[in-house]
PDB file of N, CA, C and O in Angstrom, chain B, residues numbered from 101:
ATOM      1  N   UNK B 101      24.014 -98.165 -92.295  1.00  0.00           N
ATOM      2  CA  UNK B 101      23.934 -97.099 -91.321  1.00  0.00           C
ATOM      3  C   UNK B 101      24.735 -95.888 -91.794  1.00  0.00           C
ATOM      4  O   UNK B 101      24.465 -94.699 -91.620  1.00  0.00           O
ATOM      5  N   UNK B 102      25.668 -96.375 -92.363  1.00  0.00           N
ATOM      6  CA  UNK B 102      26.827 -94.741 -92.849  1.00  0.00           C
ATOM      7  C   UNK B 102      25.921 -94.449 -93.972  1.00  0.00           C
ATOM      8  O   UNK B 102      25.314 -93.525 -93.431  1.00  0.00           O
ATOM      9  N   UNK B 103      25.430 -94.542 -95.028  1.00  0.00           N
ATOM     10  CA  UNK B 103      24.773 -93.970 -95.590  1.00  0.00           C
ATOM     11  C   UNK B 103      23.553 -92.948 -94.903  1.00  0.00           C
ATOM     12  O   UNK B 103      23.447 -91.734 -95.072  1.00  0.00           O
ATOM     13  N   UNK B 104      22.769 -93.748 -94.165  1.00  0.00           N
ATOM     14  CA  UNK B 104      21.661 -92.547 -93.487  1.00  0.00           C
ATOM     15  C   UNK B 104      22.466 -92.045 -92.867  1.00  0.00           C
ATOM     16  O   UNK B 104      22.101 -90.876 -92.990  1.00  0.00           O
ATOM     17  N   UNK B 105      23.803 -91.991 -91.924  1.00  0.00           N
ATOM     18  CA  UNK B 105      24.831 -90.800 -91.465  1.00  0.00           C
ATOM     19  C   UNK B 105      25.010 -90.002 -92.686  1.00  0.00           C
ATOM     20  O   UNK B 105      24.825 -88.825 -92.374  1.00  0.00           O
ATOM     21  N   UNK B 106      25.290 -90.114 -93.953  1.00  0.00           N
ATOM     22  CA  UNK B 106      25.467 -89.205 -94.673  1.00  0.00           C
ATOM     23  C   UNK B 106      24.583 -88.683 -95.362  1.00  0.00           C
ATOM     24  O   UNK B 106      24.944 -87.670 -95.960  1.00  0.00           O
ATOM     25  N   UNK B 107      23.489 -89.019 -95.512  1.00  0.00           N
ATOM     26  CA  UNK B 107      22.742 -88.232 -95.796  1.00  0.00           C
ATOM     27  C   UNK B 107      21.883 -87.102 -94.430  1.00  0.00           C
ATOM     28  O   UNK B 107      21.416 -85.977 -94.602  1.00  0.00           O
ATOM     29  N   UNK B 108      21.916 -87.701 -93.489  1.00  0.00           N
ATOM     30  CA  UNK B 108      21.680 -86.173 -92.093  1.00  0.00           C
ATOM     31  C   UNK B 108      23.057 -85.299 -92.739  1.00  0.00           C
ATOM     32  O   UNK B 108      22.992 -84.431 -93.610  1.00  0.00           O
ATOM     33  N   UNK B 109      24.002 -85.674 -92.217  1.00  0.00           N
ATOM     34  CA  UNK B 109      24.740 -84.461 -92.540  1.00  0.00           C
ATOM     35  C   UNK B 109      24.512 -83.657 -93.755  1.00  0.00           C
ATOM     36  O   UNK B 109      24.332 -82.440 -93.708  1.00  0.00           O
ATOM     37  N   UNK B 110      24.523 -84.357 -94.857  1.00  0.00           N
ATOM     38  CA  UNK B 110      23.931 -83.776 -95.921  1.00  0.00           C
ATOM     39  C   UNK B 110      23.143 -82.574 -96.046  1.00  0.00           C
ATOM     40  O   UNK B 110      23.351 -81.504 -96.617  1.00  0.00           O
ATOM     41  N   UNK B 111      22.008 -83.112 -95.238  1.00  0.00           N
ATOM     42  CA  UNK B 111      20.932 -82.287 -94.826  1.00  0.00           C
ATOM     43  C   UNK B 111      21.031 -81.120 -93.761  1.00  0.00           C
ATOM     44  O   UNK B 111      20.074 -80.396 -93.487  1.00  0.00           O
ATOM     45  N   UNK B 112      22.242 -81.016 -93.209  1.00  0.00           N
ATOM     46  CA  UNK B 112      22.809 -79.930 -92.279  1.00  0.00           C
ATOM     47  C   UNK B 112      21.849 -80.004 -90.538  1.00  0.00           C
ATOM     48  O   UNK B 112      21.516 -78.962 -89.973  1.00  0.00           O
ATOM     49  N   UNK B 113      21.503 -81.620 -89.854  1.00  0.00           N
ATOM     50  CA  UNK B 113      20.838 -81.644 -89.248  1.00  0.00           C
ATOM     51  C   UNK B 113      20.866 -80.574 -88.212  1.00  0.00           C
ATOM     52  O   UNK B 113      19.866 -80.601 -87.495  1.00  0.00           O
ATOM     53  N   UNK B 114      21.635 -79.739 -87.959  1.00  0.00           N
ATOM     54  CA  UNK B 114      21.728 -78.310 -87.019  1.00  0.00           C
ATOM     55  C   UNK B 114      20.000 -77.892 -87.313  1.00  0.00           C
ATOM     56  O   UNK B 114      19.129 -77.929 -86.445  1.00  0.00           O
ATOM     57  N   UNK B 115      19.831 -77.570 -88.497  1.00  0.00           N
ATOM     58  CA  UNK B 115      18.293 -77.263 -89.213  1.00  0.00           C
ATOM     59  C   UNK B 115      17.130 -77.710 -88.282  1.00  0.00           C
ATOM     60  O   UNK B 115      15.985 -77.258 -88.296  1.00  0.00           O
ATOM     61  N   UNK B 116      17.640 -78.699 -87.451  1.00  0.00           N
ATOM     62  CA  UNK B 116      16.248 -79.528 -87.344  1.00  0.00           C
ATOM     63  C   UNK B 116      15.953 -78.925 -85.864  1.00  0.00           C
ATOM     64  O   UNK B 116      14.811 -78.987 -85.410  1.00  0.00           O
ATOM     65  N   UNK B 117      16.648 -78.542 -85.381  1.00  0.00           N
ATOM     66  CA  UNK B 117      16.702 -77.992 -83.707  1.00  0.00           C
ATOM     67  C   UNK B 117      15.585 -77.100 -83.224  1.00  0.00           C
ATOM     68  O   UNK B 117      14.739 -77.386 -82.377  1.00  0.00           O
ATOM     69  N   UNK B 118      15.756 -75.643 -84.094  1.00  0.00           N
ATOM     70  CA  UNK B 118      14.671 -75.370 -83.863  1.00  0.00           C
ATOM     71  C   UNK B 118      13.224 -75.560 -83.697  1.00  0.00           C
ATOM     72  O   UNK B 118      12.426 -74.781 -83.178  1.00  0.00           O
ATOM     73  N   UNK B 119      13.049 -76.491 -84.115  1.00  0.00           N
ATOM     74  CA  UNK B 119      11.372 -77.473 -84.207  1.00  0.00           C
ATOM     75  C   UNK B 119      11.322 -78.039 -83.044  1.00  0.00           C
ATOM     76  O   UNK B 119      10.182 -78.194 -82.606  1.00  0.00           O
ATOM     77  N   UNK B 120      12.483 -78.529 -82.168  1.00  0.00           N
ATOM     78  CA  UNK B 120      12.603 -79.437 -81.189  1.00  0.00           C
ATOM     79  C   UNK B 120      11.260 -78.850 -79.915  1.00  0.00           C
ATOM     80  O   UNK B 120      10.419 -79.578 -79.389  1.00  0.00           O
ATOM     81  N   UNK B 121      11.433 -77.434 -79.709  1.00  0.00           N
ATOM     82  CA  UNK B 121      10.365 -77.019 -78.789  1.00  0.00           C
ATOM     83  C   UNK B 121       9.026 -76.906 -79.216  1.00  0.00           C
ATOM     84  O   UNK B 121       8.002 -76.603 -78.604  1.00  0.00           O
ATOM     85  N   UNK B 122       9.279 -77.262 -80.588  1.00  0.00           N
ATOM     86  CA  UNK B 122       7.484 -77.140 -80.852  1.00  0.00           C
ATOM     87  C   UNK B 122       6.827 -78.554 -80.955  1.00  0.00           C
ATOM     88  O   UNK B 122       5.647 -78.863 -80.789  1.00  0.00           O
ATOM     89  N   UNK B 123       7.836 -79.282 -81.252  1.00  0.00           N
ATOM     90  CA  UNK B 123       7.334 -80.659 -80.751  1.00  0.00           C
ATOM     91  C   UNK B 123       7.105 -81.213 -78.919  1.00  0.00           C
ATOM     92  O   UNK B 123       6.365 -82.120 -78.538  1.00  0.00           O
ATOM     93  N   UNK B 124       7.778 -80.546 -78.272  1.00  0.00           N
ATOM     94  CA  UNK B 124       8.188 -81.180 -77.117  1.00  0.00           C
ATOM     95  C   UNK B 124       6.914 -80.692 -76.430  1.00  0.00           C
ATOM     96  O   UNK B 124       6.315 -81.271 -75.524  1.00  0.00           O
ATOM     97  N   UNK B 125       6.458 -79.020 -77.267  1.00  0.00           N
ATOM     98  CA  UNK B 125       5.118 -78.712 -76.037  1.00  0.00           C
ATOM     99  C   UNK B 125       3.751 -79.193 -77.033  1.00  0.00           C
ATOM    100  O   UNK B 125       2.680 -78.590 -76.955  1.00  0.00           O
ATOM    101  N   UNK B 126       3.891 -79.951 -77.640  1.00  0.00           N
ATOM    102  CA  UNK B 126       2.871 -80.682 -78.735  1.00  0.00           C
ATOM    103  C   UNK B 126       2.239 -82.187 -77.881  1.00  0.00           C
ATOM    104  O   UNK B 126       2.497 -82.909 -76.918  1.00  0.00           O
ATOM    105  N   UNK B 127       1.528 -82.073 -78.692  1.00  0.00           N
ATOM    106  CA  UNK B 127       1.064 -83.577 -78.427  1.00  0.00           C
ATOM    107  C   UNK B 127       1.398 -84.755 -79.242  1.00  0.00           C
ATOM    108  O   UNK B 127       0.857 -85.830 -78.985  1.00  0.00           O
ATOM    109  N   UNK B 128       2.307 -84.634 -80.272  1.00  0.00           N
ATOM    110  CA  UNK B 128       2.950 -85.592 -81.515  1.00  0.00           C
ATOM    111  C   UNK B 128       3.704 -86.005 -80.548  1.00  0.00           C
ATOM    112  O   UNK B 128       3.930 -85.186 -79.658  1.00  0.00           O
ATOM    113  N   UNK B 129       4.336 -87.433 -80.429  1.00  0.00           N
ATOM    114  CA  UNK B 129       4.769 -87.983 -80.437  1.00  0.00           C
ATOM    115  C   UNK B 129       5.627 -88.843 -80.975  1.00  0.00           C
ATOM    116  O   UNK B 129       6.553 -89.484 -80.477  1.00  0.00           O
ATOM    117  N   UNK B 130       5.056 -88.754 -82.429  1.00  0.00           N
ATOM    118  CA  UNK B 130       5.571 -89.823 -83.427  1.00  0.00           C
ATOM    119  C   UNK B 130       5.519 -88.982 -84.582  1.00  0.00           C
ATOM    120  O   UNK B 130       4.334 -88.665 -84.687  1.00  0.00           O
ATOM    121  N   UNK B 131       6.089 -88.522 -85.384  1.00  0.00           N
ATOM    122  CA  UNK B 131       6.384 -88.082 -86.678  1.00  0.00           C
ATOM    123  C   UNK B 131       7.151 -88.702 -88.014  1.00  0.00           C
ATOM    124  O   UNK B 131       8.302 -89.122 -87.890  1.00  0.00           O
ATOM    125  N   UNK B 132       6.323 -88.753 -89.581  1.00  0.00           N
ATOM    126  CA  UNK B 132       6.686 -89.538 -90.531  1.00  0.00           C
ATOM    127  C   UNK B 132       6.495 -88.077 -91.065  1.00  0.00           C
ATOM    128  O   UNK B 132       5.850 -87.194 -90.500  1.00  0.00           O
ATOM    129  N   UNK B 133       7.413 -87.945 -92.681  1.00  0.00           N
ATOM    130  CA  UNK B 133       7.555 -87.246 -92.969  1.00  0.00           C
ATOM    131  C   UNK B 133       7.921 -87.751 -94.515  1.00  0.00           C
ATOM    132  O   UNK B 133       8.385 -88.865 -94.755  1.00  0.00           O
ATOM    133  N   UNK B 134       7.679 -86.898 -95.361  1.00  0.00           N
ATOM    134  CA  UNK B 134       7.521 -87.552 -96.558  1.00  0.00           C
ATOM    135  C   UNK B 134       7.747 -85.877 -97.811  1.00  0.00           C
ATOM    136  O   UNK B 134       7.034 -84.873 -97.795  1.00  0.00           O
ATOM    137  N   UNK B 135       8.704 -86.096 -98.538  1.00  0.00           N
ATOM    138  CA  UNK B 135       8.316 -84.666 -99.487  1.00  0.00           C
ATOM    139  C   UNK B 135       8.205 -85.613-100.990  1.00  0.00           C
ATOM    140  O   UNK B 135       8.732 -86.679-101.311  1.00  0.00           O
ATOM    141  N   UNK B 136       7.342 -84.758-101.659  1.00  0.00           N
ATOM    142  CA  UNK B 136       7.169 -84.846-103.126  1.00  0.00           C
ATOM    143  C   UNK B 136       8.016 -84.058-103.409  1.00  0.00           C
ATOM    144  O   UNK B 136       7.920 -82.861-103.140  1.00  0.00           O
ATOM    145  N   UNK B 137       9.420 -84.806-104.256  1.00  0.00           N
ATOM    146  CA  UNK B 137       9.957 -82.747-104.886  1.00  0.00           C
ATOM    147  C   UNK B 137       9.402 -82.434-106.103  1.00  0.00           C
ATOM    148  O   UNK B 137       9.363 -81.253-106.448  1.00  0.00           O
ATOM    149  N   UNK B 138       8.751 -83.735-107.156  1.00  0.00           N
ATOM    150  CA  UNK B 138       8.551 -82.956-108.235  1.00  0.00           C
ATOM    151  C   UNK B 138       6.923 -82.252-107.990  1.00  0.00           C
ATOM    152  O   UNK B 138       6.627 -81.144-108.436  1.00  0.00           O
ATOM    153  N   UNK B 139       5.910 -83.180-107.153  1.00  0.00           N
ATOM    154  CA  UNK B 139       4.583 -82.382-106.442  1.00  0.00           C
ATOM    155  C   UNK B 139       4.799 -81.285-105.780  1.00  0.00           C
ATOM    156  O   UNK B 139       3.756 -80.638-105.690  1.00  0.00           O
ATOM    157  N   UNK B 140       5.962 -80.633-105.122  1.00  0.00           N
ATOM    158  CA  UNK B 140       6.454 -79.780-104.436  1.00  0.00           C
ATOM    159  C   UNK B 140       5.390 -79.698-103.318  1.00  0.00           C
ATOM    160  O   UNK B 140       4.697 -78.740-102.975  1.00  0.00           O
ATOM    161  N   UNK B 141       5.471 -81.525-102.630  1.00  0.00           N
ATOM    162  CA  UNK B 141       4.226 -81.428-101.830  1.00  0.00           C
ATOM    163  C   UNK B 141       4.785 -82.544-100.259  1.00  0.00           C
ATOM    164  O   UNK B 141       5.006 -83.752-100.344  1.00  0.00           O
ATOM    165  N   UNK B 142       4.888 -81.797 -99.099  1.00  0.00           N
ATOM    166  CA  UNK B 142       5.524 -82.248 -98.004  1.00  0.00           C
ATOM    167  C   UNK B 142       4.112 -82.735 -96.983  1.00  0.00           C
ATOM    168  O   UNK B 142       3.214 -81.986 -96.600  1.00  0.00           O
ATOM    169  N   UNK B 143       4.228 -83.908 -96.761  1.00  0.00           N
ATOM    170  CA  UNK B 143       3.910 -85.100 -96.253  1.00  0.00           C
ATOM    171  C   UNK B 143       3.971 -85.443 -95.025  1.00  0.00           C
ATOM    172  O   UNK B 143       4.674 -86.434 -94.824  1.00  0.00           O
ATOM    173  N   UNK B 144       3.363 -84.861 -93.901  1.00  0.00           N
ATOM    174  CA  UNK B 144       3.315 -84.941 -92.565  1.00  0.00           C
ATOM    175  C   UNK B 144       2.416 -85.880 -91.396  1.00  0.00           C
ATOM    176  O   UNK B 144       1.302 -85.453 -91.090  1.00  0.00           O
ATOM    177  N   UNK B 145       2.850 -86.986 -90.842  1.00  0.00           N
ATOM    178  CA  UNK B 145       1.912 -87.680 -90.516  1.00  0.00           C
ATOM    179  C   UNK B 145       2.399 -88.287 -89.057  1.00  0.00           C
ATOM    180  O   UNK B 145       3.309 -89.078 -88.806  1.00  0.00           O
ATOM    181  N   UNK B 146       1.340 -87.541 -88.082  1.00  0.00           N
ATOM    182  CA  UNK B 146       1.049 -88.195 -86.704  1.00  0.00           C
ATOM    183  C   UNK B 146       0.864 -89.160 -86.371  1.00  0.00           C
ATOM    184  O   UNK B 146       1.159 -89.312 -85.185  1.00  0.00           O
ATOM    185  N   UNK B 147       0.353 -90.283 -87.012  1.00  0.00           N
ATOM    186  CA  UNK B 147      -0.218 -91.630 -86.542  1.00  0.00           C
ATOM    187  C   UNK B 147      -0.223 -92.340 -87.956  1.00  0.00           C
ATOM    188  O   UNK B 147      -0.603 -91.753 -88.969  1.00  0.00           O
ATOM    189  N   UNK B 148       0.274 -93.785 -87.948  1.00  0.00           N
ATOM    190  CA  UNK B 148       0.366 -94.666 -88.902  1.00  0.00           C
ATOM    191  C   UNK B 148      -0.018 -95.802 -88.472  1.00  0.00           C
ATOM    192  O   UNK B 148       0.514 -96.147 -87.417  1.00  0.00           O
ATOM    193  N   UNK B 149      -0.754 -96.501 -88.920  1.00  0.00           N
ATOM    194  CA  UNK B 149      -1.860 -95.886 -90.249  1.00  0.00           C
ATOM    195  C   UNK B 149      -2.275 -95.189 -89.842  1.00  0.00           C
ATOM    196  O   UNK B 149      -2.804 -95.503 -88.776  1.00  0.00           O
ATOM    197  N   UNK B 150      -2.435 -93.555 -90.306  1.00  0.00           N
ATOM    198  CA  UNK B 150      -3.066 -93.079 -90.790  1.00  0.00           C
ATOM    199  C   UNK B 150      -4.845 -93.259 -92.092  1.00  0.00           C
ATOM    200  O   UNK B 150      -4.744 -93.749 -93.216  1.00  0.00           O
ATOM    201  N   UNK B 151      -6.237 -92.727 -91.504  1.00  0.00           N
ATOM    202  CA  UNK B 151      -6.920 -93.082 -92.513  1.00  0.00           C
ATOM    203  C   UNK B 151      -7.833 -91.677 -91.935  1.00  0.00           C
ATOM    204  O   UNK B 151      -8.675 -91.741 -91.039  1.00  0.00           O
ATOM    205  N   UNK B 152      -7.537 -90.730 -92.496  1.00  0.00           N
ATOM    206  CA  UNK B 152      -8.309 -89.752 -92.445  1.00  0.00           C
ATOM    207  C   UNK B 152      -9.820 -89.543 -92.762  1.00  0.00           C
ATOM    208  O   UNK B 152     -10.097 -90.059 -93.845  1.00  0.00           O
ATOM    209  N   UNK B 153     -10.694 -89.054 -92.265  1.00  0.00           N
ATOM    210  CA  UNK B 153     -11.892 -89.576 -92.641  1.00  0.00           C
ATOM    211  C   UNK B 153     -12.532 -87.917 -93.060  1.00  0.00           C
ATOM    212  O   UNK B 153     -13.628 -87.695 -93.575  1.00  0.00           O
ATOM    213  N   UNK B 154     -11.591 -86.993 -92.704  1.00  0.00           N
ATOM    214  CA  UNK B 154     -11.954 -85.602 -92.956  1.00  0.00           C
ATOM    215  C   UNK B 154     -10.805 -84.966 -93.503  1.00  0.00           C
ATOM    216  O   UNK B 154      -9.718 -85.534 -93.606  1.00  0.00           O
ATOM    217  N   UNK B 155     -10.988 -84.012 -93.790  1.00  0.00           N
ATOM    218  CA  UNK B 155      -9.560 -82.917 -93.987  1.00  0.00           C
ATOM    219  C   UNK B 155     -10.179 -81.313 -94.465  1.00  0.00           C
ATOM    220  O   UNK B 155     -10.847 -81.282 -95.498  1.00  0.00           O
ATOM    221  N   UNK B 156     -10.031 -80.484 -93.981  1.00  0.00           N
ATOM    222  CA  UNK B 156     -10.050 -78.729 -94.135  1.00  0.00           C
ATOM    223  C   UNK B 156      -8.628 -78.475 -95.305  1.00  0.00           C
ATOM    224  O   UNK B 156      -7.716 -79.301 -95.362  1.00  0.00           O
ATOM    225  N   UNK B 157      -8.646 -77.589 -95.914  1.00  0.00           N
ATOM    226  CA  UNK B 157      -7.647 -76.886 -96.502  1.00  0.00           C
ATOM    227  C   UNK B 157      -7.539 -75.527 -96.027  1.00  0.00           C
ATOM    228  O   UNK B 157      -8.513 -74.814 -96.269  1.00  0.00           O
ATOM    229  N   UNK B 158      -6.633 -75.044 -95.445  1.00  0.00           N
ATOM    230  CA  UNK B 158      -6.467 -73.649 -95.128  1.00  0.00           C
ATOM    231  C   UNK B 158      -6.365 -72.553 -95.839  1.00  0.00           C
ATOM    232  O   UNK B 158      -6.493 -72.957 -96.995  1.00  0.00           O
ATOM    233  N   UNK B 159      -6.224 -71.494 -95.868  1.00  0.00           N
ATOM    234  CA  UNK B 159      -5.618 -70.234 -96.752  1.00  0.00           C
ATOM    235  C   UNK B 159      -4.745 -70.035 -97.260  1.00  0.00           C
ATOM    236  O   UNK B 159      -4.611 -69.105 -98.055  1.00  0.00           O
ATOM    237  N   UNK B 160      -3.666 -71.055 -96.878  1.00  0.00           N
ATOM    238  CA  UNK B 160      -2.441 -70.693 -97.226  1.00  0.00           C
ATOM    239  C   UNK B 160      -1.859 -71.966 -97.742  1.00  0.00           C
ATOM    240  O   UNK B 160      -0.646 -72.174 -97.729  1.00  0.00           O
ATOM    241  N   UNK B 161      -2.829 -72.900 -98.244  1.00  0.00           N
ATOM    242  CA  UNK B 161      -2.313 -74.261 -99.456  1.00  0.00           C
ATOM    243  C   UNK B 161      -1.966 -75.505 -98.334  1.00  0.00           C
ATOM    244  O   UNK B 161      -1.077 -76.305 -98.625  1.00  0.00           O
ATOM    245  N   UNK B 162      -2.808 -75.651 -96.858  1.00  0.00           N
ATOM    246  CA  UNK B 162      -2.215 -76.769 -96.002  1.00  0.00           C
ATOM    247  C   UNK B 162      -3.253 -77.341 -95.742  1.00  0.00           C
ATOM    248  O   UNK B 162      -4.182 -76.763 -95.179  1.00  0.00           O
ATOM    249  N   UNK B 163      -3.287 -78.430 -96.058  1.00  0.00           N
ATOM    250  CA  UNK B 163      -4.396 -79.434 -95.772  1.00  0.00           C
ATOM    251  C   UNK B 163      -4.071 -80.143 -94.551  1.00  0.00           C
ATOM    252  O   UNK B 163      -3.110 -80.858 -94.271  1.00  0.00           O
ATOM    253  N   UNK B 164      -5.357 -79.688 -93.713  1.00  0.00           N
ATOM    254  CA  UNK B 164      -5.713 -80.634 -92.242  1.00  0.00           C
ATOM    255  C   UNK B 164      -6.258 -82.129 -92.184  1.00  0.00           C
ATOM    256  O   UNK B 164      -7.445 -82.442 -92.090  1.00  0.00           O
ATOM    257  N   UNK B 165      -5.332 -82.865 -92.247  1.00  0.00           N
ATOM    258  CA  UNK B 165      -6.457 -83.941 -92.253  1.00  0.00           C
ATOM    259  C   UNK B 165      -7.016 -84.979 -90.772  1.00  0.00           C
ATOM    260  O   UNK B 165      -6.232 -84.992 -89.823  1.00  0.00           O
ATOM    261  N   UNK B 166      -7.617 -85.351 -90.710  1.00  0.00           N
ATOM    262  CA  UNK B 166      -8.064 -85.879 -89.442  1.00  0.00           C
ATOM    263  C   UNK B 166      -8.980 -87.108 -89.572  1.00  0.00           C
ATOM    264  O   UNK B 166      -9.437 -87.556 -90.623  1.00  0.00           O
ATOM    265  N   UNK B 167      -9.149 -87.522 -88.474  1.00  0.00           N
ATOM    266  CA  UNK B 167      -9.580 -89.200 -88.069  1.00  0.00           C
ATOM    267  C   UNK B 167     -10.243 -89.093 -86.680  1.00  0.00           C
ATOM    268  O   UNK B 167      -9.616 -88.974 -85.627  1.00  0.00           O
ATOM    269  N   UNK B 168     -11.708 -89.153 -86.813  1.00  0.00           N
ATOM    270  CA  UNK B 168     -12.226 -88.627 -85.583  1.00  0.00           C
ATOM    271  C   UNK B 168     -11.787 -88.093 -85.128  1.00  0.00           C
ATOM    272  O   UNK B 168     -11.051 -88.538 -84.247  1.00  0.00           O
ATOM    273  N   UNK B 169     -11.871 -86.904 -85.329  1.00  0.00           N
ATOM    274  CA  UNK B 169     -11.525 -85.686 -84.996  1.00  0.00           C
ATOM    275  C   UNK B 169     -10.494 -85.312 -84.709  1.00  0.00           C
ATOM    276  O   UNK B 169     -10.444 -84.107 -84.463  1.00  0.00           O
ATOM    277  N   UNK B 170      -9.252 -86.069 -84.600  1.00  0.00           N
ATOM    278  CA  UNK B 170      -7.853 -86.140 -84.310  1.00  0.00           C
ATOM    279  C   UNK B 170      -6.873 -85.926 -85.449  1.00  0.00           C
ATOM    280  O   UNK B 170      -6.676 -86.707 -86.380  1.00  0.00           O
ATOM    281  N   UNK B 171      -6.342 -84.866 -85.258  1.00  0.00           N
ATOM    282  CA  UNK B 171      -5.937 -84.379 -86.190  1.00  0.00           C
ATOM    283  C   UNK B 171      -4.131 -85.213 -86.538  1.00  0.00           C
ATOM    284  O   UNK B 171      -3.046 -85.032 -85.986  1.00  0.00           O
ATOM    285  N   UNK B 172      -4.556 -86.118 -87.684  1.00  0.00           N
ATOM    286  CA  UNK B 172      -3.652 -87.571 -87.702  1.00  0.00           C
ATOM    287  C   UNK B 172      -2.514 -86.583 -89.060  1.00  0.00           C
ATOM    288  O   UNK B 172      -1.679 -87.376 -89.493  1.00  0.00           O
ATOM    289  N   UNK B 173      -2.416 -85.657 -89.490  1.00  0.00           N
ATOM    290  CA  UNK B 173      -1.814 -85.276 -90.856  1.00  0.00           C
ATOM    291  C   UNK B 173      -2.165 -84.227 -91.356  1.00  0.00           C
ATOM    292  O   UNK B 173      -3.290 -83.800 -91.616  1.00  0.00           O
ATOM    293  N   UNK B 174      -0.600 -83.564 -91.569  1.00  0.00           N
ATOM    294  CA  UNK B 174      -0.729 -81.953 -92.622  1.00  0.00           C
ATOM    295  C   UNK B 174      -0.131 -82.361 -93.940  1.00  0.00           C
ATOM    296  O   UNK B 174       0.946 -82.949 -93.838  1.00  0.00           O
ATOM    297  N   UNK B 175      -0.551 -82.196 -95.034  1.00  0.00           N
ATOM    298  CA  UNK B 175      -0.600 -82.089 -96.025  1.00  0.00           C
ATOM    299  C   UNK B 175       0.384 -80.435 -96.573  1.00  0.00           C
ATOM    300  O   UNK B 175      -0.369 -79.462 -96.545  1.00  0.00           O
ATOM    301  N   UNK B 176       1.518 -80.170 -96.917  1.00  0.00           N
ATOM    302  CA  UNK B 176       1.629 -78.870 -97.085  1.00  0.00           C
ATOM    303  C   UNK B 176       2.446 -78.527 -98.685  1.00  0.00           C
ATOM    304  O   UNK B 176       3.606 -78.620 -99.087  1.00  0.00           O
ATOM    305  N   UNK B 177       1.105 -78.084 -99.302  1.00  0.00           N
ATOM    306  CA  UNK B 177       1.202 -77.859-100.997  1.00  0.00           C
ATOM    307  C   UNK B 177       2.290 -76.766-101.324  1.00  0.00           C
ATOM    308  O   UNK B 177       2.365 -75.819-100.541  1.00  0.00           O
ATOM    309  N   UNK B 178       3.065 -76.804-102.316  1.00  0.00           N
ATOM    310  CA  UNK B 178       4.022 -75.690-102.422  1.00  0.00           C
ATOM    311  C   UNK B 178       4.874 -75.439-101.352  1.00  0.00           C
ATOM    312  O   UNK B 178       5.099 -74.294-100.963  1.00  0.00           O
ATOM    313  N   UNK B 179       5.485 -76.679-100.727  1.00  0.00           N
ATOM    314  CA  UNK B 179       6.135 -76.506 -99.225  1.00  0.00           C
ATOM    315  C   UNK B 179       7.543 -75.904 -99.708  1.00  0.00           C
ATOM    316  O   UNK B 179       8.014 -75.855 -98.572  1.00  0.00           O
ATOM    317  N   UNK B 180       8.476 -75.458-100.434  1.00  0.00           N
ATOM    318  CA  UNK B 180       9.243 -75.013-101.015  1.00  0.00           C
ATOM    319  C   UNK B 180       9.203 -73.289-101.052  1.00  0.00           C
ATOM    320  O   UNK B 180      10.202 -72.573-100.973  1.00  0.00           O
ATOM    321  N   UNK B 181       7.804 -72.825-101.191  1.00  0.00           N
ATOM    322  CA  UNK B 181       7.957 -71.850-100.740  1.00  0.00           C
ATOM    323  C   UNK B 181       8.088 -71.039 -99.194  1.00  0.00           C
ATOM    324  O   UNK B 181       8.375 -69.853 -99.033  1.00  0.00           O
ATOM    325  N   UNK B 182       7.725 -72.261 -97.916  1.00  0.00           N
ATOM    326  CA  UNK B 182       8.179 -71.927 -97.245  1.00  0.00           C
ATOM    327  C   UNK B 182       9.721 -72.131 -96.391  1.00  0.00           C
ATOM    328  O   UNK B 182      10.304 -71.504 -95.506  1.00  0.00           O
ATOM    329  N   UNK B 183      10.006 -73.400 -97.215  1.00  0.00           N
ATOM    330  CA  UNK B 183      11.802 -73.385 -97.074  1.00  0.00           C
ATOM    331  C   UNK B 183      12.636 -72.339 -97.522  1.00  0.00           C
ATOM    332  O   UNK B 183      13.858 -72.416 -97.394  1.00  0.00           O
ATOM    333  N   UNK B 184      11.921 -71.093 -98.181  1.00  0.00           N
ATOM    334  CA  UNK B 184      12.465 -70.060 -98.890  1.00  0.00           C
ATOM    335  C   UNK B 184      12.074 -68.941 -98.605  1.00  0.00           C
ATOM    336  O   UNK B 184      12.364 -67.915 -99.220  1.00  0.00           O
ATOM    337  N   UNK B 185      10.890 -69.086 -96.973  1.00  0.00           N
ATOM    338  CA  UNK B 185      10.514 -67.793 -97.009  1.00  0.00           C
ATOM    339  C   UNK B 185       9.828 -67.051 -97.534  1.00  0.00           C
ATOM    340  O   UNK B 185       9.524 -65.941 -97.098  1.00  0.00           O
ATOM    341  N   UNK B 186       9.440 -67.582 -98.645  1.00  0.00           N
ATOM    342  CA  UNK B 186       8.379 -67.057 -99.789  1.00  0.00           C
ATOM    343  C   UNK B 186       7.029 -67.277 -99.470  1.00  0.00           C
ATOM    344  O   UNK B 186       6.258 -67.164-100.423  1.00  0.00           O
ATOM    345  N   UNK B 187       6.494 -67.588 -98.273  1.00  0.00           N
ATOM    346  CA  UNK B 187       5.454 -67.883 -97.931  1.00  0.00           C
ATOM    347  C   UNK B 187       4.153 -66.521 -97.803  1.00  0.00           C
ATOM    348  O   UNK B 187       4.670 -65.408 -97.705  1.00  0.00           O
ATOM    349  N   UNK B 188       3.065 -66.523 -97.798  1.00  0.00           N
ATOM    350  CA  UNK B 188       2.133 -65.581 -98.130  1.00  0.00           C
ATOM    351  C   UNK B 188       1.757 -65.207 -96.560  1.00  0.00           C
ATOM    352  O   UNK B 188       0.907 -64.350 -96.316  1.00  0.00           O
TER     353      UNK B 188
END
């Protein structure tokens, strides 16, 4: 347990707060989360299992993926550039 305590702090969990209202007026419930650092590719998933049977890619490098029509997972490519603001 002190290890996953040190690694939140690590991570400066203050960070995570702001998201709190965009989850709360969402319909997620359950969130898994996953980053590639050397894919520089962040791993977002509503429902596990997860088995997507579709997925859209957006304009801006984020893949929708979905499971009858329920949108079960974001996919978000180059997620580094938006931890930096560098986003398009």
């Amino acid at each position: 347990m002190r290890r996953l305590l040190d690694k939140v702090t690590e991570i400066q969990w203050q960070r995570f707060l702001p998201a709190v209202p965009i989850f709360m007026q969402s319909k997620v419930h359950q969130l898994w989360m996953d980053y590639d650092e050397e894919a520089d590719v962040l791993y977002l998933n509503f429902k596990k299992p997860s088995r997507a049977d579709d997925s859209e890619m957006t304009d801006d490098g984020v893949i929708l993926r979905y499971e009858e029509d329920e949108l079960v997972g974001i996919t978000i490519l180059n997620a580094s550039q938006y931890a930096t603001g560098k986003s398009s």
